[in-house]
N, C-alpha and C positions, 0 to 999 in steps of 0.2 A: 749454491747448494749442490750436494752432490745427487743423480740420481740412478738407479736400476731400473730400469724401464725389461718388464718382462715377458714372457708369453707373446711375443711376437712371431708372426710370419718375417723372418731376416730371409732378405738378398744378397746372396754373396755366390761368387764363379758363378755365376748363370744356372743358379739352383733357390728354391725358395726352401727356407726350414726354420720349424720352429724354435728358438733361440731367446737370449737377451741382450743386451747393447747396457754400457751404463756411459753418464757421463758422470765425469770425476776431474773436478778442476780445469774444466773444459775440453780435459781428455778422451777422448774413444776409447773403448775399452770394450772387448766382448764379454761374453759370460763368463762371470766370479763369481766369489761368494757373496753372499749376501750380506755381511756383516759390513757395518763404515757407511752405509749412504743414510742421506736425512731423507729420502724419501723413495720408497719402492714404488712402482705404478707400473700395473698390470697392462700390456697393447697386445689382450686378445684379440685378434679380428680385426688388427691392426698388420700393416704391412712397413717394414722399415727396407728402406732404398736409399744405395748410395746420392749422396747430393746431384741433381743433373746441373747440366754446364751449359753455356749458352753463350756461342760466340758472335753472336748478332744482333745486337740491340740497341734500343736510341733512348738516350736519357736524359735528352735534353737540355742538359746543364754544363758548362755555362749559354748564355745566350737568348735562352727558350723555355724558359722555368715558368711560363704559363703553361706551358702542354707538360712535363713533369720535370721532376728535378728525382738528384743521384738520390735520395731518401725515398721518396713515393716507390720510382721504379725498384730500387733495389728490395723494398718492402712487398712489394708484387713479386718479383724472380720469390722470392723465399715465400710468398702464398703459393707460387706456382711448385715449388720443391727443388727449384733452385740453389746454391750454394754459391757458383761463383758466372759471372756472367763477364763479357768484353766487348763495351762501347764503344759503337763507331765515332768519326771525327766531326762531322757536319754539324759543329756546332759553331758559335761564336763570341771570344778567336778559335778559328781552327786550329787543333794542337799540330801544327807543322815546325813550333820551335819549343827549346823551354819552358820558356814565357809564356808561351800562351798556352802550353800543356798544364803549366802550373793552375790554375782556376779549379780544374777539372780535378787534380791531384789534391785540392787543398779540401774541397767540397768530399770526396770519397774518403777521406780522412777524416772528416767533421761528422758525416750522417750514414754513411752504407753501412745497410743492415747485414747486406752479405759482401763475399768477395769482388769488387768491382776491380776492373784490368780495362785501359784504357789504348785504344791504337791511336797510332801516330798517323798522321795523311801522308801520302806517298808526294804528292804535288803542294807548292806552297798556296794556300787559300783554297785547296781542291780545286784547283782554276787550271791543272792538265799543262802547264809550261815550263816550270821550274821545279826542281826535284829537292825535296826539304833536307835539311840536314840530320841524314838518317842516323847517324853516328851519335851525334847528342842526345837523338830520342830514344835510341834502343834499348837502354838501362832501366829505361821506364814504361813502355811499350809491349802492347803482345805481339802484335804484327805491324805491317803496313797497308793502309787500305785510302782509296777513294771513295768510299762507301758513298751512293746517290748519285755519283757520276762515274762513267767509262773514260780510261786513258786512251784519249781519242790517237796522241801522237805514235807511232810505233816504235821511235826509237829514246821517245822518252818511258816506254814501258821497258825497253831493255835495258837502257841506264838503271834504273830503278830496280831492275830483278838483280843484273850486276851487283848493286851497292847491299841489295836486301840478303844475297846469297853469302857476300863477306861479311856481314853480322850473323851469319844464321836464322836469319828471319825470313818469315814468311811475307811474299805478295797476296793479299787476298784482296780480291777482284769484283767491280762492281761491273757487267762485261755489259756494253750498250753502245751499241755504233750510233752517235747523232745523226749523222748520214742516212739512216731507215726508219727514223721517227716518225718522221712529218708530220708531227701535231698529232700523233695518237694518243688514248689514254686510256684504253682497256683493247685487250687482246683482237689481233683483226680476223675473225671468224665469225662464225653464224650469227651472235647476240650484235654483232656491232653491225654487221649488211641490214640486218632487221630492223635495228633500231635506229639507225643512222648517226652512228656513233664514229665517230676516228681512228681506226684501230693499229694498234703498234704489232709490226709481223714480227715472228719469231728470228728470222734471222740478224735481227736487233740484237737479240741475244746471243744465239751461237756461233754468229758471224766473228764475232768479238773473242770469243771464248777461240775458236779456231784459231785464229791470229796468235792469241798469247800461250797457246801449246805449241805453236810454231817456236816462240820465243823462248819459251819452259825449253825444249829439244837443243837451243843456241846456248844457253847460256845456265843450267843446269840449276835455275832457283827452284826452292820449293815452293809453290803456290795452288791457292785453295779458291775457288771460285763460290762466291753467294750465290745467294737462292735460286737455283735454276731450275726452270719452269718449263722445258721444251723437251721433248722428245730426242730433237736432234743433239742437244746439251747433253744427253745423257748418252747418245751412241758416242759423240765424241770423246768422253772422260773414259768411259769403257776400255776406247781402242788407247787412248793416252796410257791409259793404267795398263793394258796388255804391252804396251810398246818398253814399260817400265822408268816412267817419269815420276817426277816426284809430283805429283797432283792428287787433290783430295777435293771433296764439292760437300754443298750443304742443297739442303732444301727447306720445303718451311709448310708446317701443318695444313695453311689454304691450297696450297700446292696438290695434297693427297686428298685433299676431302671436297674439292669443289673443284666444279668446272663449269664452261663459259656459258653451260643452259641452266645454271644455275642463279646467275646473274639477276638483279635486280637496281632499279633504277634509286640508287643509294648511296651515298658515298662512301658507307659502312662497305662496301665491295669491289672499292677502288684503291690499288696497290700497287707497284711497282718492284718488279714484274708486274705483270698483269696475271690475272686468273685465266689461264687456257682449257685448250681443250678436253674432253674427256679420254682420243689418245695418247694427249701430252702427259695427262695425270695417272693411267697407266703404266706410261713408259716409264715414270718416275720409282711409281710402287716395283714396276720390277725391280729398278734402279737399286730400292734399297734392301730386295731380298737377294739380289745377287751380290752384295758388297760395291755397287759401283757407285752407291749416293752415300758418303761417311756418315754424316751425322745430319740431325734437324735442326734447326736454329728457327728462331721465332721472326726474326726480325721487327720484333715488339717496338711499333714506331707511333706512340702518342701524340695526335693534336687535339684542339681544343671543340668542344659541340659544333660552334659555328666553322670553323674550318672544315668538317665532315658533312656539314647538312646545305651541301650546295652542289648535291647529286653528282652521276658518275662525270659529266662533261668539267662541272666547277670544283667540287671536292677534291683539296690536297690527296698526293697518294700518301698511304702508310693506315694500318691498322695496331692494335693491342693484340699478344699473344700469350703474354705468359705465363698469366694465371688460368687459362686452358687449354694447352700445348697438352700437357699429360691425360687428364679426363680423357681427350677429345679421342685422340691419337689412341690410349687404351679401348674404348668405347667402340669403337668405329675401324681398326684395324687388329686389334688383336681378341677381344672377345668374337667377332666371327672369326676369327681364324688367317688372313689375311697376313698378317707379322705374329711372330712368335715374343713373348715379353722378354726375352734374353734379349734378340737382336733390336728391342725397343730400348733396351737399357744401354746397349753398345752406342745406339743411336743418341741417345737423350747423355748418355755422362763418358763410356766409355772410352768411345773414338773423340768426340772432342778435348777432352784433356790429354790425352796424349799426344794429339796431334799438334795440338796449342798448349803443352806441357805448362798446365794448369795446375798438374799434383792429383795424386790418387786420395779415392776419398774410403772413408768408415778404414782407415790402417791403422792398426795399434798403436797407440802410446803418440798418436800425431792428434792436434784438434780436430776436436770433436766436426765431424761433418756428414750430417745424414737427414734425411725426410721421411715422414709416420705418413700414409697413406690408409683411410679404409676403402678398400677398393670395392667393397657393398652399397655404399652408399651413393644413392642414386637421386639429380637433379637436374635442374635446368639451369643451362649458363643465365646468368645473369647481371648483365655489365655494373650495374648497380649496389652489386659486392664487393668489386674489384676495387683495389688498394692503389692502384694505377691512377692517374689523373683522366688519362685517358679513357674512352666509355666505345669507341667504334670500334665493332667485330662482326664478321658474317654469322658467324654464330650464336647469337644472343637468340635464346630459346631452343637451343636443340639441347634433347635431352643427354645426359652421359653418366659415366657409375665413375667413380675415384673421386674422392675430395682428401685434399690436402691437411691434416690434423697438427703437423708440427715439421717445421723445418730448423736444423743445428747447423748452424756455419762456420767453422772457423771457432768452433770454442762454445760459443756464444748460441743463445738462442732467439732466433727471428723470428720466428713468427711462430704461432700456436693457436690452434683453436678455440676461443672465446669458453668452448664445454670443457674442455682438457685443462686449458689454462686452470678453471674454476678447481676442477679435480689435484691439478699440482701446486694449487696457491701463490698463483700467479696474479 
């Protein structure tokens, strides 16, 4: 069916106005005439938003399809207003070759609701010794990543930016020196002396990150660092990006909204990174009013009930993000004033598609690719909504305004509000 969706709040150049959007053979298409669609509907008091993108996420599949598979997740990004998302490797097989890429390729073929993009591991088995055959995977690949583990070796990170820099691809970086773990598993500051917890110090992270701008400086790859959570992570990308490297970093919603006196004894609050401090989660917020943090990524990582409910010392790290990345983030950073919704949008869709040249979305006469928000509408997270298989989040009960009404991917439409659905004859 074709539709005009009209009376809308549309988002487009960092300006909101009222407008219409139609789809037409899974076309985009801005305001026309009204004549030719089988169905007009009114998004008064509705907000239409470029698709956002999200280059960090776990789906589990193949391998782990008790904690989610390419359908659940991808069905969650498009609750979340999602459109195209890119899966780390850490599954099993790891996509280090063809063959084992292939599972993961056949599955996002068979069930993704929205646009899924799979990375290739930079090491064979993410086992940090052997360097995969980058050549074969890059046809199919968004980048290269370790994702769960740091390239311990140093000059197996340089080979590896060398081979990623001659395909034009990106190193993106899971940066964790084993060397300064020592058995931690939430941030080593006040909550973990207090409660006698183990805690992982931050140059865990930056220490690693320092190393491979040394190597980004040798050997001229482009590379983008995951969720960095340290204050020091973000003086350094700064000075990288003043020095004029090709480096670009993410961060992830826990990151800005929680810190380590926030903590509770839960496994709902055990992640990797870990949740730092309250000047690390500052540093960050400046990070991303100054342009120095590009984009957000969820790092939306599903396990199963009982995998989560064996508190911070037992509980796997990894929570769910996707389906309240946006609420949270609108809620909690840009209704007080804190981020501006332009630079939330550059955040959430803008910077990471062009960065990981993704494709631009709501463009004329290309498929259809956009999300219906009413950003009045105000609740409580509640995991028990969520399309995710996964149910662990720090935020389950906090209150937020934005819910998701209808997301278009690629033509097609995924997901739609149960009320709206009703209204479009769905």
């Amino acid at each position: 069916m074709n539709y005009l969706f009209e009376n809308a709040s549309v988002y487009r150049s960092g300006q909101l106005s009222e407008g219409s959007v139609s789809l037409c053979g899974g076309v985009f298409q801005s305001a026309g005439i009204r004549a030719g669609f089988d169905r007009i509907v009114s998004l008064k008091g509705y907000t239409v938003f470029p698709g956002f993108a999200d280059v960090h996420v776990h789906f589990r599949e193949p391998g782990f399809s008790y904690k989610e598979t390419i359908r659940t997740g991808s069905l969650a990004a498009a609750h979340g207003g999602y459109t195209v998302v890119c899966t780390m490797p850490n599954l099993n097989p790891v996509p280090d070759c063809a063959e084992h890429l292939r599972p993961q390729l056949e599955a996002i073929e068979r069930s993704a609701a929205v646009r899924v993009i799979p990375y290739g591991a930079i090491t064979a088995g993410e086992k940090g010794a052997v360097i995969v055959d980058m050549e074969a995977l890059a046809p199919y690949v968004t980048a290269f990543s370790d994702d769960g583990h740091g390239v311990q070796n140093d000059d197996i990170m340089r080979q590896a930016m060398l081979r990623a820099k001659a395909l034009g691809k990106l190193i993106v970086a899971h940066c964790e020196d084993n060397s300064l773990l020592r058995g931690g598993y939430i941030h080593d500051g006040a909550y973990a002396a207090a409660h006698g917890h183990k805690g992982i110090c931050s140059e865990s992270e930056w220490g690693q990150i320092a190393r491979d701008l040394a190597l980004v400086r040798e050997t001229g790859c482009g590379y983008h660092v995951c969720h960095i959570s340290t204050k020091e992570s973000v003086a350094l990308i700064r000075r990288a990006k003043a020095e004029g490297l090709d480096v670009t970093c993410e961060t992830a919603p826990h990151y800005l909204l929680l810190d380590d006196a926030m903590l509770q004894e839960d496994g709902r609050f055990k992640m990797n990174p870990p949740i730092r401090s309250a000047e690390d989660r500052d540093a960050l917020l400046e990070g991303l009013r100054d342009g120095t943090v590009d984009m957000i990524a969820t790092d939306h990582a599903p396990h199963s009930a009982e995998e989560k409910s064996r508190g911070l010392a037992g509980s796997l790290m990894g929570i769910v993000g996707l389906e309240t990345a946006f609420p949270l983030l609108y809620t909690y950073l840009v209704l007080p004033g804190k981020l501006t919704l332009p630079r939330l949008m550059e955040l959430m869709c803008v910077k990471p598609r062009r960065r990981f040249r993704l494709g631009e979305s709501m463009r004329e006469n290309d498929p259809a690719d956009f999300t219906v928000f009413d950003l009045n509408a105000a609740y409580s997270v509640d995991p028990d909504s969520f399309l995710s298989m996964g149910r662990s989040t720090p935020f389950a009960g906090w209150p937020v305004r934005g819910k998701c009404m209808m997301t278009v991917a690629n033509g097609r439409m995924a997901y739609c509000d149960p009320g709206l659905a009703k209204e479009l004859g769905l």
